[in-house]
VMD Tcl script that builds the backbone (N, CA, C; Angstrom):
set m [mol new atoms 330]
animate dup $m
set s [atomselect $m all]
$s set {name element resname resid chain x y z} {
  {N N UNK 1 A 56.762 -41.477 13.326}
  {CA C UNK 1 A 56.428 -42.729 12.693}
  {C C UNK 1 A 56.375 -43.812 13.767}
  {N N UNK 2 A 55.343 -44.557 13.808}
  {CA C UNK 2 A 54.872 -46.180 14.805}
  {C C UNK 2 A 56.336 -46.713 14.541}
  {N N UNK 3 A 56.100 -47.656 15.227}
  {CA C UNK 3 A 57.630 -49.072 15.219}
  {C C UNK 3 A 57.096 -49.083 14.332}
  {N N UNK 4 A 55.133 -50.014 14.301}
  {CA C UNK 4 A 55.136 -50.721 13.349}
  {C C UNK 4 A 55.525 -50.327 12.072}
  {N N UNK 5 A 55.198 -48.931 12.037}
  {CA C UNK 5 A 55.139 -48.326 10.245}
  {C C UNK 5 A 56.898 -48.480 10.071}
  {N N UNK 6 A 57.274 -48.179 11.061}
  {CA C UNK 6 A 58.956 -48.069 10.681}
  {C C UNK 6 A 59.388 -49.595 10.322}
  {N N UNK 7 A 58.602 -50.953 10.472}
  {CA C UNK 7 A 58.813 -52.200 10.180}
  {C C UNK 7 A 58.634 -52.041 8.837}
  {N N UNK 8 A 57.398 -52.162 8.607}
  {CA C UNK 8 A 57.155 -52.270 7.024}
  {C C UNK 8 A 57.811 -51.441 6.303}
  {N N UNK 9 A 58.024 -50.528 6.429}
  {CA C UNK 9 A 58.967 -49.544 5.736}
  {C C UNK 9 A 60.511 -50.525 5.564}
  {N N UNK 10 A 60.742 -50.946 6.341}
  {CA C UNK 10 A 62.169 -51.500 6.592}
  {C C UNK 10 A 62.316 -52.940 5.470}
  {N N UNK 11 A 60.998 -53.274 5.604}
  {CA C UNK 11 A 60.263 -54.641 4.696}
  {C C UNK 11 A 60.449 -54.263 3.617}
  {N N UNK 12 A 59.457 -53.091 2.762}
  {CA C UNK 12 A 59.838 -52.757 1.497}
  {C C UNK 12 A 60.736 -52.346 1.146}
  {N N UNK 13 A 61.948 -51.512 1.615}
  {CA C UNK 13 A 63.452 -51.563 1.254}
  {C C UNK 13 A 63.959 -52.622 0.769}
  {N N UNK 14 A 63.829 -53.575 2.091}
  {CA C UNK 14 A 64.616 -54.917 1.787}
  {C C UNK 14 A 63.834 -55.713 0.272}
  {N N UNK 15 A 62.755 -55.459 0.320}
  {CA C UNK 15 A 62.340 -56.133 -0.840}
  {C C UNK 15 A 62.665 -55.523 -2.399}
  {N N UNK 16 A 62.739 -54.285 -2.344}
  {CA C UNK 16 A 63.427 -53.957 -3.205}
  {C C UNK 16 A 64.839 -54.124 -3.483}
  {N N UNK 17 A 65.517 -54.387 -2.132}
  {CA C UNK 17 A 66.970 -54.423 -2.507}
  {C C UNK 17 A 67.354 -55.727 -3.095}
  {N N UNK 18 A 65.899 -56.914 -3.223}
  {CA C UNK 18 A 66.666 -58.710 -3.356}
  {C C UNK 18 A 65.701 -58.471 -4.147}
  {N N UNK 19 A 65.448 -58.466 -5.590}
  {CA C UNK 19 A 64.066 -58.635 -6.486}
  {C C UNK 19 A 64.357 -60.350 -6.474}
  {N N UNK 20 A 62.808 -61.113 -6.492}
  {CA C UNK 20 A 62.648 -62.000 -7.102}
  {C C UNK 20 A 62.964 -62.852 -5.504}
  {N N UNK 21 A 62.891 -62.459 -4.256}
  {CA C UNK 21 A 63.460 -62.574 -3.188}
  {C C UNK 21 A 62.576 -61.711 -2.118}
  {N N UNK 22 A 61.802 -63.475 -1.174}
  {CA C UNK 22 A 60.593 -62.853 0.016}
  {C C UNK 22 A 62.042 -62.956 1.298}
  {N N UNK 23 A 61.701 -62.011 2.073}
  {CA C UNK 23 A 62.330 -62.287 3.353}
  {C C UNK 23 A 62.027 -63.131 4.206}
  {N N UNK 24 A 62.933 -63.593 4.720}
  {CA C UNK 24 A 62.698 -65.104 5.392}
  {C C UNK 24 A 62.123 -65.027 7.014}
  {N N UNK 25 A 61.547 -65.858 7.420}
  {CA C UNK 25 A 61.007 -65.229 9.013}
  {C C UNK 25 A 62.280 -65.754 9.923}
  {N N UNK 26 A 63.046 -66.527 9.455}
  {CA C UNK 26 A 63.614 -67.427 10.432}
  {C C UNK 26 A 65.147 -67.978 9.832}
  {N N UNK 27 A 65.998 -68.523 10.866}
  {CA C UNK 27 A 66.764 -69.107 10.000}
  {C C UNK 27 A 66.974 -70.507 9.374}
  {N N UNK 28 A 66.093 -70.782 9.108}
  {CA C UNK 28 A 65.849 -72.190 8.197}
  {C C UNK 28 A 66.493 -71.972 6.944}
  {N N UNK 29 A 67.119 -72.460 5.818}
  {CA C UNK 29 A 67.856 -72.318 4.629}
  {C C UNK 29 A 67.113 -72.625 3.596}
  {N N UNK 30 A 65.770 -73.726 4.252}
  {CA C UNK 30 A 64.711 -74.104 3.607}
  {C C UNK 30 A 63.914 -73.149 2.674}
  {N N UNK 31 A 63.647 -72.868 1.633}
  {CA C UNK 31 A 62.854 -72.177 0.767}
  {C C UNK 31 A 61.713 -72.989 -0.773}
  {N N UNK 32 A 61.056 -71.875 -0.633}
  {CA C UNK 32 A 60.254 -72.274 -1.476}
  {C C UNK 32 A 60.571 -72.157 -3.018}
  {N N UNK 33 A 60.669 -72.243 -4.148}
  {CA C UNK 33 A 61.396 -71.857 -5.455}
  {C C UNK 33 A 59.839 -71.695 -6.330}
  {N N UNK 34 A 59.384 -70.734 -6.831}
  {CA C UNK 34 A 58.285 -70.354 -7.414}
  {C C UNK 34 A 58.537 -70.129 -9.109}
  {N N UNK 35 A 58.114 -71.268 -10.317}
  {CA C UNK 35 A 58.471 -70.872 -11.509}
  {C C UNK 35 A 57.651 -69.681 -11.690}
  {N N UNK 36 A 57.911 -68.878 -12.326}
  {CA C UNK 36 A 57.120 -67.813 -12.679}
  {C C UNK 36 A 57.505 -67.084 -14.226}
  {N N UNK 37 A 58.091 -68.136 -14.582}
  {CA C UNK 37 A 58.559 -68.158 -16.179}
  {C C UNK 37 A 57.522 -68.661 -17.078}
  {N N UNK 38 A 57.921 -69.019 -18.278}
  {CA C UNK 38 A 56.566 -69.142 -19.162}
  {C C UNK 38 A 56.976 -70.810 -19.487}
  {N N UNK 39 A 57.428 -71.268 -19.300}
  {CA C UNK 39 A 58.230 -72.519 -19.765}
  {C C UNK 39 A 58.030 -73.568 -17.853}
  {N N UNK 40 A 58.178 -74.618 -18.326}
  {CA C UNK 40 A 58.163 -75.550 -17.050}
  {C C UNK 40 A 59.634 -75.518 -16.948}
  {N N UNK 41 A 60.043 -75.682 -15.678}
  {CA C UNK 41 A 61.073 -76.099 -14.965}
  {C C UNK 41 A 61.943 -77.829 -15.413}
  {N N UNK 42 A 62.810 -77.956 -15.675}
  {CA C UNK 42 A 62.944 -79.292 -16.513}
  {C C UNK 42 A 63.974 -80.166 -15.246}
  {N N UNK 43 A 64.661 -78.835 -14.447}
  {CA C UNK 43 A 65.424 -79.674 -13.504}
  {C C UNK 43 A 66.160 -78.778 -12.387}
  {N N UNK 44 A 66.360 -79.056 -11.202}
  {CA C UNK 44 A 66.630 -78.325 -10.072}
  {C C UNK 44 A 67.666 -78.767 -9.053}
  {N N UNK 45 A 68.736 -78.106 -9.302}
  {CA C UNK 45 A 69.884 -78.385 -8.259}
  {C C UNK 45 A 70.211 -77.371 -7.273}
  {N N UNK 46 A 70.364 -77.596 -5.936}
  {CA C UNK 46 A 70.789 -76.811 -4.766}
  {C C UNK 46 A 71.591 -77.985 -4.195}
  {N N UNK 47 A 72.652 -77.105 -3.839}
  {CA C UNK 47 A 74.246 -77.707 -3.226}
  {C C UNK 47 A 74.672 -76.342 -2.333}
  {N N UNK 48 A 75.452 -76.956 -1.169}
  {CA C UNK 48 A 76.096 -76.174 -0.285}
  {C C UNK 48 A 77.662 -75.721 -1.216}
  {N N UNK 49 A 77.709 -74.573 -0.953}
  {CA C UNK 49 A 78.663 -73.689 -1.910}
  {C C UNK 49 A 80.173 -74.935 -1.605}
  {N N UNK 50 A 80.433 -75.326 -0.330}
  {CA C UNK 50 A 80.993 -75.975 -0.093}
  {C C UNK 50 A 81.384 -77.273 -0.595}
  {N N UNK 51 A 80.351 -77.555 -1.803}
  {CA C UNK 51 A 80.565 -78.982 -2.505}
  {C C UNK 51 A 80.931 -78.778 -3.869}
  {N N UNK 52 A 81.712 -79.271 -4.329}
  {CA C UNK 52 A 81.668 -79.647 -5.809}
  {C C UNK 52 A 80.974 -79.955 -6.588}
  {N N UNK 53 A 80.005 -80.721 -6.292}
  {CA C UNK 53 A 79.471 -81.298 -7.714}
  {C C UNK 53 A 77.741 -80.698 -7.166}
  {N N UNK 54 A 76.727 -80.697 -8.090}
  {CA C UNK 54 A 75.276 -80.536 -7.617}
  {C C UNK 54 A 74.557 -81.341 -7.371}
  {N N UNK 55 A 75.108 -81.975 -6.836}
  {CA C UNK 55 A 74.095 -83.463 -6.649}
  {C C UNK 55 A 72.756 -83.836 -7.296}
  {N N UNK 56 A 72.148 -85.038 -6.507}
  {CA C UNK 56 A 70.336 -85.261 -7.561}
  {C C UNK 56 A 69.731 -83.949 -7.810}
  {N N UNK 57 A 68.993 -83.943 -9.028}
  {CA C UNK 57 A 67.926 -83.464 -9.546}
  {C C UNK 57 A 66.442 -83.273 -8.210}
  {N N UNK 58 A 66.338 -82.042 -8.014}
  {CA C UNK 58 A 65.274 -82.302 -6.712}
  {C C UNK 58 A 63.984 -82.524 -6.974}
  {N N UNK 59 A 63.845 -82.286 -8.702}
  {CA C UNK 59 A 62.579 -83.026 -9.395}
  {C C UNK 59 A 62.466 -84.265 -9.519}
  {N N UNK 60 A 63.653 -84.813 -9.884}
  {CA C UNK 60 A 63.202 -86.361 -10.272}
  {C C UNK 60 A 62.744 -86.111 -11.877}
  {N N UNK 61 A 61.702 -87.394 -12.121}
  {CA C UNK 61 A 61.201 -87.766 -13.308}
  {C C UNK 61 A 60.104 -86.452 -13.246}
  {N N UNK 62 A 60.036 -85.248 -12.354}
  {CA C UNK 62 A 58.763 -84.403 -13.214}
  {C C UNK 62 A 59.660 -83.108 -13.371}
  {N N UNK 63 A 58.393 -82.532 -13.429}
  {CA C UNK 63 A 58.561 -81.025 -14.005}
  {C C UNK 63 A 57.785 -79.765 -13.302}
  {N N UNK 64 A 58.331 -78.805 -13.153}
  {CA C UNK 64 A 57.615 -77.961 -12.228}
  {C C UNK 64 A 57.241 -76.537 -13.458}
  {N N UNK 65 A 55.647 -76.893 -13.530}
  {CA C UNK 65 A 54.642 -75.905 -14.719}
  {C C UNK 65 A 54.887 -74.399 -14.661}
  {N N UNK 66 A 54.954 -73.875 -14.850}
  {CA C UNK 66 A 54.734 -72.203 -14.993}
  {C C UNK 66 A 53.486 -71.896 -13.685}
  {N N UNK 67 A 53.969 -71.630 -12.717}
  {CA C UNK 67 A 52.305 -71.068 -11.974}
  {C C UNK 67 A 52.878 -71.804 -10.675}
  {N N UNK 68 A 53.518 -72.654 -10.655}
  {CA C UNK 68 A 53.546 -73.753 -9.422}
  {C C UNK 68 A 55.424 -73.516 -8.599}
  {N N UNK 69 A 54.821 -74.179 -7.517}
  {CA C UNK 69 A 56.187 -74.067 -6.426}
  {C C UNK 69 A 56.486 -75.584 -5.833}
  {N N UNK 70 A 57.902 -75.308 -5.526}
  {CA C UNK 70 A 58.133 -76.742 -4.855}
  {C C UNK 70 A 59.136 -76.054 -3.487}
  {N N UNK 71 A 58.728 -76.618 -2.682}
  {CA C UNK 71 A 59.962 -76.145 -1.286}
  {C C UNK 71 A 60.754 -77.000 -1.243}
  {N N UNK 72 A 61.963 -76.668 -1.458}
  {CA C UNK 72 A 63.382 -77.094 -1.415}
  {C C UNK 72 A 64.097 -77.091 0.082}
  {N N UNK 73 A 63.837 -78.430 0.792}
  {CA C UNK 73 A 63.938 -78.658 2.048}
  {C C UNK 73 A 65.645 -78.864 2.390}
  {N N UNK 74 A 66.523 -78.057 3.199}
  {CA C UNK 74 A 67.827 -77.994 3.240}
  {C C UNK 74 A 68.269 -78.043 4.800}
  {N N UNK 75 A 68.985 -78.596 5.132}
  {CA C UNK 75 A 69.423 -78.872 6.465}
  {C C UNK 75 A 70.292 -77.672 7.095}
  {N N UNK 76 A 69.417 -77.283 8.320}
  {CA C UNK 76 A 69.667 -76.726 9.716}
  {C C UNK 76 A 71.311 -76.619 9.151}
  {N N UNK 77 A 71.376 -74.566 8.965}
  {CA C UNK 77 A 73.278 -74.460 9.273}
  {C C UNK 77 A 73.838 -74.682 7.943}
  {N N UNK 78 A 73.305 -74.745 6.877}
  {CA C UNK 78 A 73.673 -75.062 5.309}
  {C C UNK 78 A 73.178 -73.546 4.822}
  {N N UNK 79 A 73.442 -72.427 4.899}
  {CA C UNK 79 A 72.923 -71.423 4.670}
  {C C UNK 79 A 73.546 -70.465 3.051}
  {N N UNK 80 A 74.805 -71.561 2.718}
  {CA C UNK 80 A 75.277 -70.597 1.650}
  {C C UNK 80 A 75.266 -71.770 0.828}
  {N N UNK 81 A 74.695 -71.213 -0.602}
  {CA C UNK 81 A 74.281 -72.737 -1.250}
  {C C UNK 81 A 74.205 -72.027 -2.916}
  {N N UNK 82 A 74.351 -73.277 -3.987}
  {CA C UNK 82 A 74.362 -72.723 -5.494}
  {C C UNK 82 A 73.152 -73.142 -5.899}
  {N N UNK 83 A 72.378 -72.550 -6.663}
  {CA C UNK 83 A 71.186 -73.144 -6.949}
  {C C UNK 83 A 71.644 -73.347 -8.828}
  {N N UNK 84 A 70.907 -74.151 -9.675}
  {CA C UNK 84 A 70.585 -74.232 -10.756}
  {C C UNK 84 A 69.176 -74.580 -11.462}
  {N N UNK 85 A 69.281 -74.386 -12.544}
  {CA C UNK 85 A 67.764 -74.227 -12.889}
  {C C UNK 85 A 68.076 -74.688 -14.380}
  {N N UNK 86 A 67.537 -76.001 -14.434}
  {CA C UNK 86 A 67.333 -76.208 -16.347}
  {C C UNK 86 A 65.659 -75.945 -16.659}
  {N N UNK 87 A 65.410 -75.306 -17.655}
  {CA C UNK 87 A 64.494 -75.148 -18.360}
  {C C UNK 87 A 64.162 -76.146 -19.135}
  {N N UNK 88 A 62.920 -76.411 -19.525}
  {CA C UNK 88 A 62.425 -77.454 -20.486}
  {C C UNK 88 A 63.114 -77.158 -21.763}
  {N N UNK 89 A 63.435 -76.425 -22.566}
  {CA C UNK 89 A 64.173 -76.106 -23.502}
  {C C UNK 89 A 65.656 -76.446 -23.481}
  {N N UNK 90 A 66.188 -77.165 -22.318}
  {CA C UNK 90 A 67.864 -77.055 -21.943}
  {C C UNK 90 A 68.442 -75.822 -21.487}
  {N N UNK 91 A 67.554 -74.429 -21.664}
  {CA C UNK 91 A 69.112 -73.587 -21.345}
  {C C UNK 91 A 68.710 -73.461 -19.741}
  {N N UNK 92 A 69.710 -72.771 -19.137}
  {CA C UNK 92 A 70.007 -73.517 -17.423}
  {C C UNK 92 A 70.342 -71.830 -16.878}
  {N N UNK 93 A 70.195 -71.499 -15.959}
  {CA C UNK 93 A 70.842 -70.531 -15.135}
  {C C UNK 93 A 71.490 -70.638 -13.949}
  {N N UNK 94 A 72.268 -70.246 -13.247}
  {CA C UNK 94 A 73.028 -70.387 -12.425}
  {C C UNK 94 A 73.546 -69.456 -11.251}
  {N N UNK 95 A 72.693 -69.440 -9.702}
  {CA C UNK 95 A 73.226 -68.578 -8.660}
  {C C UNK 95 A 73.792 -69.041 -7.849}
  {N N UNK 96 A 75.494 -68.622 -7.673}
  {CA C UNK 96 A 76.084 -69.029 -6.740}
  {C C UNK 96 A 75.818 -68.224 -5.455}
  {N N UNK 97 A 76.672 -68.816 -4.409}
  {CA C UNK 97 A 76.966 -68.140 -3.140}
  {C C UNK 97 A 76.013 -67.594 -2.443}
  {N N UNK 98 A 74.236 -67.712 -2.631}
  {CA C UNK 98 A 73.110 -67.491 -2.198}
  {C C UNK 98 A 72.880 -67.667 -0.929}
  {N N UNK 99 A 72.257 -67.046 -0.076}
  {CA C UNK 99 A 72.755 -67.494 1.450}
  {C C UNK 99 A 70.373 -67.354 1.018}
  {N N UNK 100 A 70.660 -68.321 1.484}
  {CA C UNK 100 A 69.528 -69.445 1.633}
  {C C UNK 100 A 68.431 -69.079 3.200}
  {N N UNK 101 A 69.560 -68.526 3.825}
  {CA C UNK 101 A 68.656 -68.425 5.367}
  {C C UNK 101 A 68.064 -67.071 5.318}
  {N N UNK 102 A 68.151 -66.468 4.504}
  {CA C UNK 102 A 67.530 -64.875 4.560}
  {C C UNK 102 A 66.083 -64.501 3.578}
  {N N UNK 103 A 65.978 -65.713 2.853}
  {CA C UNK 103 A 64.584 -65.379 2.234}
  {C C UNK 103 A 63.747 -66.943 2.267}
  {N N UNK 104 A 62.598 -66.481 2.020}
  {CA C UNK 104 A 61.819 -67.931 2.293}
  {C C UNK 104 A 61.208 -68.398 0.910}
  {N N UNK 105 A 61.424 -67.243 -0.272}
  {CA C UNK 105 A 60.964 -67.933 -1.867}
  {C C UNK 105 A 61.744 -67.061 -2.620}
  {N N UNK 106 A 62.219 -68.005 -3.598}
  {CA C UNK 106 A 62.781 -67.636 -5.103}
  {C C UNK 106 A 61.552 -67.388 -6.046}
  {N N UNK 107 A 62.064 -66.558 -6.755}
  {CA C UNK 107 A 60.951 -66.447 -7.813}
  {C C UNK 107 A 61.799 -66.659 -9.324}
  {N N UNK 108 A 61.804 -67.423 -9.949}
  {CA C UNK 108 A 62.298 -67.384 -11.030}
  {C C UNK 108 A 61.178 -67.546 -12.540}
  {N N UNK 109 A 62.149 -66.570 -13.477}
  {CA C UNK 109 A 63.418 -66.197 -13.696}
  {C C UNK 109 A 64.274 -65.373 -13.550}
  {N N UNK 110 A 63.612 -64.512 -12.604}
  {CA C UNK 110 A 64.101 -63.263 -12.189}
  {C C UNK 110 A 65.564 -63.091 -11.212}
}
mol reanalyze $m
mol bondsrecalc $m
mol representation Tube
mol addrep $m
């Protein structure tokens, strides 16, 4: 087997092992969050595992549609972080302890 083939091979493992989870090229914590639910996105919190509370809403006054992405820009070395997710309907999901520097998009709701 090539390196290369032995790369991609190594690629689709990993992608199977994180569903809903691209591998990241780099260590930036920065990621992209992709709704891919049927419902709009109503509200979006990422916090360093290290904080208490979830700070602002990273929407603001909108909403992120079924089909669409927003990159969730996070500072250099912040790599373990909680994300939340309210739905236009209110109900909310919740991933802690996510280490942020190893993939470059969420796909939710998965």
């Amino acid at each position: 087997m090539t390196f290369r083939r032995s790369l991609l091979a190594l690629s689709a493992l990993a992608a199977l092992a994180l569903p809903g989870l691209a591998q990241a090229q780099s260590n930036d914590p920065s990621f992209r969050l992709n709704n891919r639910g049927n419902s709009p996105i109503r509200e979006v919190y990422v916090s360093s595992t290290n904080v208490n509370n979830w700070g602002p809403d990273r929407l603001g006054a909108n909403v992120l549609p079924p089909g669409q992405s927003l990159t969730i820009r996070l500072p250099r070395g912040q790599c373990m972080n909680d994300i939340r997710i309210v739905w236009q309907n209110g109900q909310s999901s919740e991933r802690r302890g996510v280490t942020t520097c190893h993939f470059t998009d969420l796909n939710v709701p998965r």
